[in-house]
Each structure stands twice: as structure tokens, then as C-alpha cells.
N, C-alpha and C positions, 0 to 999 in steps of 0.2 A: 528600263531594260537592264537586266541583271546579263553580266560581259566574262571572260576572261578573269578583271579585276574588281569584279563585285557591280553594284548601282551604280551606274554612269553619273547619275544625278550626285549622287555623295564624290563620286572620287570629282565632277565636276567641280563641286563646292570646293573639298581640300585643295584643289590646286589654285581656284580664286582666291580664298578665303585667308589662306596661309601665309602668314607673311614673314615669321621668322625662321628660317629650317638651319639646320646643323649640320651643315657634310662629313658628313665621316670618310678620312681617307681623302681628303681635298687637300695638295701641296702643289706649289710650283710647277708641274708636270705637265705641259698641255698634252701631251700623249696620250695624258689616263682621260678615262670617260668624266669623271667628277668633275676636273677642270671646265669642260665645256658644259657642262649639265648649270654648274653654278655659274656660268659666264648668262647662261638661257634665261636661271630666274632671277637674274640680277636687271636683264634686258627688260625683264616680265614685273621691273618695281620689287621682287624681292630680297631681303634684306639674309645672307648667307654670311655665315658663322664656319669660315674651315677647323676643323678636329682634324689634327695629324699632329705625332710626336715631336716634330723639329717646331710646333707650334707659329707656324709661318705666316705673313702677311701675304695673303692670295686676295687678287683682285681689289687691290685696296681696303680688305677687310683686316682685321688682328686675327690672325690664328690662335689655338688653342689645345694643346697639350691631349688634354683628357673632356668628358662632355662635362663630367662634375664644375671644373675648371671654368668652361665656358658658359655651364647653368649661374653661379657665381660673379659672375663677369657682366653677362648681358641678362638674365633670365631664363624663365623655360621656355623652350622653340614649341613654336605651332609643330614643326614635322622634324624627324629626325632621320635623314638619308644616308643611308651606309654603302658604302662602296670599297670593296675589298681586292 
């Protein structure tokens, strides 16, 4: 059933499937939506990479500056979530 966000079945998959995603815009904040977003797939077994400038340690993970930075670091992410 094609949705709002394309084949249920695909976006199903990426959210199983995916195990390394990038936050973009994930700092110290619980305010902002990211924080909770990545707190969700951290609960969900997912393994969350913060990108934001002050390069922060959020939820016990290493932040990371830049994605290049982070591509470097850990590798390339299954998903890359941007949050502005």
C-alpha cells in the first residue's frame, strides 16, 4: 500500500533494517525533537551517531562535528536524519 511516505513495506524495512543512522542536529537538548527521536531508536537497538558543531557526547554516544567527520569515525550510516 503506497502512503503519505511511499510503500509501507519499504519504509517498513528501513526502520527494521537500519541500524546505524546519523542525527543531524542531535545535542544535549531534550527540548529539541532529535533528542527524543534518538533516545526512541536507541530503545529500538539502534546504534545513533549525534552530528552537531559542539560535537557532543549525547546519550552515551561520541558526537561528531561534521557527517564527513563521523563517516570517518564509524563508517557510512544505513539512514541519515536531519533535524533543523
Amino acid at each position: 500500500m503506497n502512503g503519505l511516505y511511499g510503500n509501507q513495506a519499504d519504509v517498513d524495512r528501513l526502520l527494521l533494517e537500519s541500524q546505524l543512522w546519523f542525527v543531524v542536529g542531535l545535542g544535549n537538548n531534550p527540548d529539541r525533537a532529535a533528542y527524543g527521536v534518538a533516545s526512541l531508536l536507541q530503545a529500538h537497538g539502534k546504534r545513533i551517531v549525534p552530528i552537531y558543531p559542539r560535537a557532543e557526547v549525547v546519550h552515551g554516544e561520541q558526537g561528531y562535528a561534521t557527517i564527513a567527520d563521523a563517516v570517518a569515525a564509524v563508517g557510512i550510516p544505513d539512514v541519515v536524519d536531519v533535524f533543523v
